[in-house]
N, C-alpha and C positions, 0 to 999 in steps of 0.2 A: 623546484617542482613544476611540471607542466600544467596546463589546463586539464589535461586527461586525468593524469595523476590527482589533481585535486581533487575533479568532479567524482572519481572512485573510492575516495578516501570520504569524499562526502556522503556518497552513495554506502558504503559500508558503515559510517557514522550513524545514517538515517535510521536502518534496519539493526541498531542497537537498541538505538532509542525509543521504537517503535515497539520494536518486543518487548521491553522493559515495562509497557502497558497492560499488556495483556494479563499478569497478576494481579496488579491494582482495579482494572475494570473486569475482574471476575470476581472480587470482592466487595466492589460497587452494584455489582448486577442485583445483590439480596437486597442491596440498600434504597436503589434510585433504577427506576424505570430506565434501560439505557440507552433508550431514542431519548429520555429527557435530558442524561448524563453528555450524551451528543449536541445536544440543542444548547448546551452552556458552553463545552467544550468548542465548539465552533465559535463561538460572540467571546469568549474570555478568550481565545486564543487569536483573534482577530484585532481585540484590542490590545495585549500584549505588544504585538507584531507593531500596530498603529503607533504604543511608548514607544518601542525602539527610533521608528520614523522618525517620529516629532524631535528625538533625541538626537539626531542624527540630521535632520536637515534644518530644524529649529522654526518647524510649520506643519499644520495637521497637511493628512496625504489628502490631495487635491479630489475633488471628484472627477468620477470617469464620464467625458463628454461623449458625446453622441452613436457613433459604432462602438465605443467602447464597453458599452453595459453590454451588450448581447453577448460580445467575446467573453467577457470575463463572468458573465452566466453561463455559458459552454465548457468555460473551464469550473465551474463552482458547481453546476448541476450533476456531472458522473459521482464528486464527489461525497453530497450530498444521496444520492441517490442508493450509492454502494454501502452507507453506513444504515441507510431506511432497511433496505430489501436484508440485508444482512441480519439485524435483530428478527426483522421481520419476518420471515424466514426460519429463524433460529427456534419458531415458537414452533414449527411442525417437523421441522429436517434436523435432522442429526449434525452435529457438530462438525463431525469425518467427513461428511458426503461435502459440508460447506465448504470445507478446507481444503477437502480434493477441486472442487471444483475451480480456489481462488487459486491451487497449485497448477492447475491445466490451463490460468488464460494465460501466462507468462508466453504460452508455443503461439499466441495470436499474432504478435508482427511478425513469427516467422509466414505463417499462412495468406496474410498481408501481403508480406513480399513475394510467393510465390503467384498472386493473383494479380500482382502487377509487373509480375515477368522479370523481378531482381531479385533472382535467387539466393539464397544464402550459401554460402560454404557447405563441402561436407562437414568441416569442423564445427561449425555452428550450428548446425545441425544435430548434428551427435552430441554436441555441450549440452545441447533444450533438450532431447531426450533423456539424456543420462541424469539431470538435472528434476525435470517432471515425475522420474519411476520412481526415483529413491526420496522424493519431497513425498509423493504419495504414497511410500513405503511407511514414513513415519505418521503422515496423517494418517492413515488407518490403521498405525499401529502393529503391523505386519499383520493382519487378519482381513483380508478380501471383503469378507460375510460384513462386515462393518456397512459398504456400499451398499444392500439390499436392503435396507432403511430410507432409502430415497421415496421421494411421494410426489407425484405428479399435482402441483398445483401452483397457481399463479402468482407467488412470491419467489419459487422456486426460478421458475422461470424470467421473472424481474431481476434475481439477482446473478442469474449466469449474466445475462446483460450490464448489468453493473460492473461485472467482473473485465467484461469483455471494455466496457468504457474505459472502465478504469486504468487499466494495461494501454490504450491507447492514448493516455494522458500525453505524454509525451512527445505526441505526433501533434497533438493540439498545440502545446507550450511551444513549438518550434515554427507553427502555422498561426493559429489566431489569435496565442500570445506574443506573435514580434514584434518589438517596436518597445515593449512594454516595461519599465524597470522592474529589478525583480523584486526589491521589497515591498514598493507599492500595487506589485499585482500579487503579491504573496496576503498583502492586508485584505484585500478586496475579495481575493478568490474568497476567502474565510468567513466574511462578513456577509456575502451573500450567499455561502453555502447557508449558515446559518438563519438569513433570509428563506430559505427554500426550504429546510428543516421547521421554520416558525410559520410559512404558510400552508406547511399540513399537518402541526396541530391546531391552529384556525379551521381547516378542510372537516377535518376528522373531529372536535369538538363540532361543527355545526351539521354532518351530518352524523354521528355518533356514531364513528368508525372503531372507534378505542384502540388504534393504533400505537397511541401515545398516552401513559397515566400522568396526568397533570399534578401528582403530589409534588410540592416543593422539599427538595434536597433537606437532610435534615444536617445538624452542624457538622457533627463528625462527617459528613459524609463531601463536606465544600473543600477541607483541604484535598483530599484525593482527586475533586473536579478539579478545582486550579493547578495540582500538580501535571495532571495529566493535558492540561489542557495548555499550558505552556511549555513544561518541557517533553512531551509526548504527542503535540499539535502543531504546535506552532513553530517547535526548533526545526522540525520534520517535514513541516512545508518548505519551510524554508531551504531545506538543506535537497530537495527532492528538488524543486524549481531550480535549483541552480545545479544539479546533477543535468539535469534535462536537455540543459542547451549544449552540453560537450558530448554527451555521450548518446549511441546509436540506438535507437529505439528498441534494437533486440536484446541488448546486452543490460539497459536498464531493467526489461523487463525479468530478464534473467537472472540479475540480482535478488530477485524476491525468491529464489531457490532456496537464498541463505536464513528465510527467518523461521523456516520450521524447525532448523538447527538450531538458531539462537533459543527459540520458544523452551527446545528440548530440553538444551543445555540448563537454560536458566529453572526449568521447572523440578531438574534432576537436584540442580542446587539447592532449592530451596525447599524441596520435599525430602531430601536426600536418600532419594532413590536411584540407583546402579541403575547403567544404560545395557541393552541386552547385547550381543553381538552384531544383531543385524541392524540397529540404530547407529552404532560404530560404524559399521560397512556403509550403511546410508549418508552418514554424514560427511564420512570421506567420499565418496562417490560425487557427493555436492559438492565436495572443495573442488575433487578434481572436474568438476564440468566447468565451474566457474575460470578454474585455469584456464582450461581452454577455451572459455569463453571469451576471454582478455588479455587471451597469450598467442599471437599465432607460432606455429610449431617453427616458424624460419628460426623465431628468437631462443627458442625452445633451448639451453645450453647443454651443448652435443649434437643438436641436430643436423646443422650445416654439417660437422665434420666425419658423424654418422651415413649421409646420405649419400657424401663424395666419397666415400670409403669405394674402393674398387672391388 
């Protein structure tokens, strides 16, 4: 198996695992405040990551000397940031409008690229478009009228930014994280996300922001933090940072087409509710952008001897 091959097997691994969360942290949501649910899930999935290290080199992970904290804040702060504005957010904006919006930053490296005059493909092109319509097909549930729930206010606007970070993760991991091993910058990213999550319920407890409900977790409610916080955090960093270094900023990003599919899938499962036709036609429409996001048509079997056809 190649490097490519890995990093996509890893990259489609991620967005199993990732979706797989999102029922358990909607069942947490009644239970635990879930910027607090975030605030553990960051520090327990940081230290998971740290076992594996110590396991693994048979020494705690070193601390990061001198440029190296700011880098590995740059990388910890989008992610921190995206999980803040997100709940944050979530308490006036409609679920749809968030979804749509985290389904439109994947077109960012393409616009990226085009500002720095390295165009993309028509193909890749058309993969992010085809990919954004029918992701937003299903986030709004084929009902447009869903979007006119949007509300003009300043979390709203912090978290298109997050969004926009977010998606450019990958541009950072291959810029001011080089040099860096990955599991030791995988420990770190997480510990100081969680850092950055623990200095604004300090912010907000001293100025009474209530951003954050300070009740502690109650029992039933600690396996679902540790489930999710190692194998829905931690496997996921990990498996995202080492996606990062093989594959092209646009096509990672492109891969986030696939978890509204997954979300669907798995919610039709477990609700078992029948998917309508145009969720069918949506999801296929995601498979086929992804193809061609990962396919060029040279390879495409038939194409070559399609195209020489006289």
């Amino acid at each position: 198996m190649t490097s490519l091959s890995k990093a996509r097997s890893a990259t489609a691994l991620y967005l199993v695992v990732i979706s797989s969360s999102y029922p358990l942290a909607s069942w947490l949501a009644d239970k635990v405040d879930p910027l607090m649910t975030v605030l553990c899930r960051f520090w327990i999935a940081g230290a998971a990551l740290g076992v594996i290290y110590i396991a693994r080199n048979t020494k705690l992970p070193k601390l990061p000397q001198k440029d190296e904290w700011w880098r590995l804040l740059l990388l910890a702060a989008p992610l921190a940031l995206y999980f803040i504005s997100t709940f944050t957010a979530a308490k006036t904006q409609s679920p749809v409008v968030l979804a749509v919006l985290f389904t439109i930053a994947p077109l960012t490296p393409v616009l990226v690229s085009f500002l720095r005059q390295q165009r993309a493909s028509a193909q890749i092109v058309l993969s992010m478009l085809l990919g954004s319509v029918a992701a937003i097909y299903i986030a709004v549930g084929g009902s447009l009228e869903a979007l006119n729930q949007a509300k003009g206010e300043p979390w709203l606007y912090i978290y298109i930014l997050s969004c926009l970070l977010f998606t450019a993760n990958p541009f950072l991991i291959k810029t001011v994280g080089k040099g860096m091993p990955l599991l030791w910058r995988s420990v770190w990213i997480l510990l100081l996300s969680g850092a950055v999550m623990l200095s604004l319920l300090i912010i907000s407890l001293a100025f009474d922001l209530k951003l954050i409900q300070t009740n502690i977790p109650s029992s039933d409610a600690w396996f679902a933090i540790i489930w999710i916080s190692v194998i829905c955090t931690a496997a996921p960093m990990f498996l995202y940072q080492y996606a990062a270094h093989s594959l092209d900023t646009i096509e990672l990003g492109g891969w986030h087409f696939g978890l509204p599919v997954l979300v669907m899938l798995e919610q039709s499962i477990w609700m078992g509710r029948g998917l309508t036709s145009g969720e069918i036609i949506a999801a296929l429409t995601i498979i086929l952008a992804l193809a061609l996001l990962t396919t060029p048509l040279k390879r495409l079997p038939g194409f070559n001897k399609a195209t020489n056809t006289p």
